[in-house]
Steps between C-alpha positions, in 0.01 A plus 500: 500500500534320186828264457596705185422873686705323803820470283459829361493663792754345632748532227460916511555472833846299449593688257491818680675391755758349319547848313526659845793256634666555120451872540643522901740312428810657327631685766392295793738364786608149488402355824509141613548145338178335477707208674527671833113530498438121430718369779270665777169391386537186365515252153261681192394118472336504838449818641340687190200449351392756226231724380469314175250552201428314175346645278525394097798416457672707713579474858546774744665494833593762822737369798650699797698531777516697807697530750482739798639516851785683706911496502701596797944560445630461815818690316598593115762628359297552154494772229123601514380315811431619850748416756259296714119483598235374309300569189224380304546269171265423223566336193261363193524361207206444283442320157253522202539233217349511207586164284330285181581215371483430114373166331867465380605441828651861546422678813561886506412698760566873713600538853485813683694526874435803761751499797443735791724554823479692827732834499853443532624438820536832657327701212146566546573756252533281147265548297183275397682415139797404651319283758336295151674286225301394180680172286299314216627244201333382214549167385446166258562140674508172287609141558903651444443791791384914516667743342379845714581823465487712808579556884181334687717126656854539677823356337559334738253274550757182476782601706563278828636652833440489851226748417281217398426304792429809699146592622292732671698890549857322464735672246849460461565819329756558193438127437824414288493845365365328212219738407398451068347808356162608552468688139265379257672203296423278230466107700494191364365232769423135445516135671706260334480154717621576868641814338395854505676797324428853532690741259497866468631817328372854610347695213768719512814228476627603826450234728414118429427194725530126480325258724493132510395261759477113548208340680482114583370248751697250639320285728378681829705823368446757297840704322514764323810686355544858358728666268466873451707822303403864481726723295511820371426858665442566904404831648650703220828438667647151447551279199449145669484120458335286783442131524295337751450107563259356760374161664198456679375129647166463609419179761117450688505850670810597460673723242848597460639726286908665417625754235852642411533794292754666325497833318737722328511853484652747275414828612395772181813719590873565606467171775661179556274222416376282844293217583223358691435136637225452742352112647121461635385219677111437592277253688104471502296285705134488538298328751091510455398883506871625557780553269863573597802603327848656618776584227872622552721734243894569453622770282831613402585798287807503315704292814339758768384437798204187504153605545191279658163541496286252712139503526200319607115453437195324527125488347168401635224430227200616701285329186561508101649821435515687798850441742698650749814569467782575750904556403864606687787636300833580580764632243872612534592522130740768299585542171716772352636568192868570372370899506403508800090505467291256700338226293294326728501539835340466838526462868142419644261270714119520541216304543183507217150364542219498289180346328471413113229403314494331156161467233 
């Protein structure tokens, strides 16, 4: 096939899907942080290498993710989830990019994001629709940043916690509560020394992010510092205000991550006003073919009673792209607000293992 028949084709094909994620994706489900996919199966950097095409002046890429395998609660005390036993999980994310860059140094460019879970927990009855999530953004990037419009990257790609040196199935679950919106936004990104800022404003002015974080080497250690505020609308039911700082030091093998979080909610009726604080702590370790990590969380709702999550994980990268991954959890964490209602909550331990795979 000819170079120029090649792009064609090619380019119909992107753009139909594209339309098909657009389309599927108004009323879908948001489901997971692209975060909590990228601890179990490894750094982009290393572990990915794309489908990539050039073709004029255009350049067209697909990357995925899979991930597959079994979880087993020994107990929960979860809205939604089976008491105990085990069940099958699946999760994917896959990417289409479509970019070009312009002689005047300009780079625009579309990207198109399918997500795709198992049932829920307990549920074999949701539907396929709800079981899918379709994000995209379109964008310009120039020596001063991207400007993007659009839902396709997490906001919050900067924030440091104990979530970050985890690996493999570890989670420590309502990580600092701090959770930025997942509607489509206006962003401005960009790179300013050892700097990077990420700001955003939902298209609808009801929720807006700020991000910064500080990257530097000093010798044998890396440091890196974070500086984070979501405000605006949550759930339909609170009017809040949440800052989050974090500090993560990287030595040899070793990497070491903490967070403290504070938020501040007003609930959208005839309630008091409460708080939430919350501290993560993280360490990673890798050795050859296996990666370790084990993180600890405290949370504290309005001066109630302290909850703690602890968990535990490791990976084993079988060869570039494909790992195993194994994780323990165990949460004790409540959080109830001034009417009564249960905010987040959960009583549960279990065991998940499973394999991932990353093009």
């Amino acid at each position: 096939m000819r170079p120029v028949l090649l792009f064609q084709y090619l380019r119909v094909v992107a753009a139909g899907w594209l339309v098909w994620v657009l389309a599927g994706s108004a009323g879908a489900q948001q489901i997971r942080r692209i975060s909590d996919i990228d601890q179990r199966v490894g750094p982009k950097s290393f572990f990915q290498k794309s489908l990539a095409y050039d073709v004029n002046d255009y350049t067209l890429e697909f990357t995925g993710v899979t991930v597959a395998g079994t979880q087993y609660l020994f107990e929960s005390e979860v809205p939604g989830t089976k008491t105990d036993g085990a069940e099958f999980i699946y999760l994917g994310v896959y990417d289409v990019t479509l970019a070009r860059k312009m002689p005047n140094a300009l780079t625009w460019g579309v990207n198109g994001r399918l997500l795709t879970r198992d049932p829920r927990v307990g549920d074999p009855t949701t539907k396929l629709d709800e079981r899918t999530e379709g994000r995209f953004d379109v964008y310009v990037r120039g020596i001063w940043g991207q400007l993007s419009y659009g839902d396709f990257a997490d906001r919050d790609v900067l924030l440091i916690s104990g979530r970050n040196s985890l690996t493999g199935e570890a989670n420590l679950v309502f990580d600092g509560y701090l959770n930025p919106s997942l509607e489509r936004a206006f962003r401005y990104r960009a790179r300013y020394s050892s700097w990077l800022v990420d700001l955003a404003l939902d298209d609808d002015a009801r929720n807006w992010d700020a991000a910064l974080q500080f990257r530097t080497k000093a010798g044998i250690f890396e440091k890196a510092f974070s500086l984070n505020y979501s405000g605006g609308d949550l759930l339909d039911l609170y009017d809040r205000h949440a800052w989050s700082v974090g500090h993560q030091l990287i030595y040899g093998s070793w990497d070491l991550t903490a967070g403290v979080t504070w938020e501040y909610l007003e609930p959208l009726g005839d309630f008091g006003a409460f708080d939430r604080v919350a501290a993560s702590f993280g360490a990673g370790w890798k050795q050859e073919r296996f990666t370790f990590g084990t993180g600890l969380l405290f949370s504290e709702v309005d001066g109630g009673d302290l909850g703690v999550v602890a968990t535990a994980g490791l990976r084993y990268d079988f060869s570039r792209g494909l790992s195993f991954n194994a994780g323990y959890i165990h949460a004790d964490t409540e959080g109830v607000t001034t009417d009564g209602m249960p905010l987040a909550e959960a009583y549960l331990s279990g065991l998940r293992l499973s394999f991932a795979y990353r093009y």
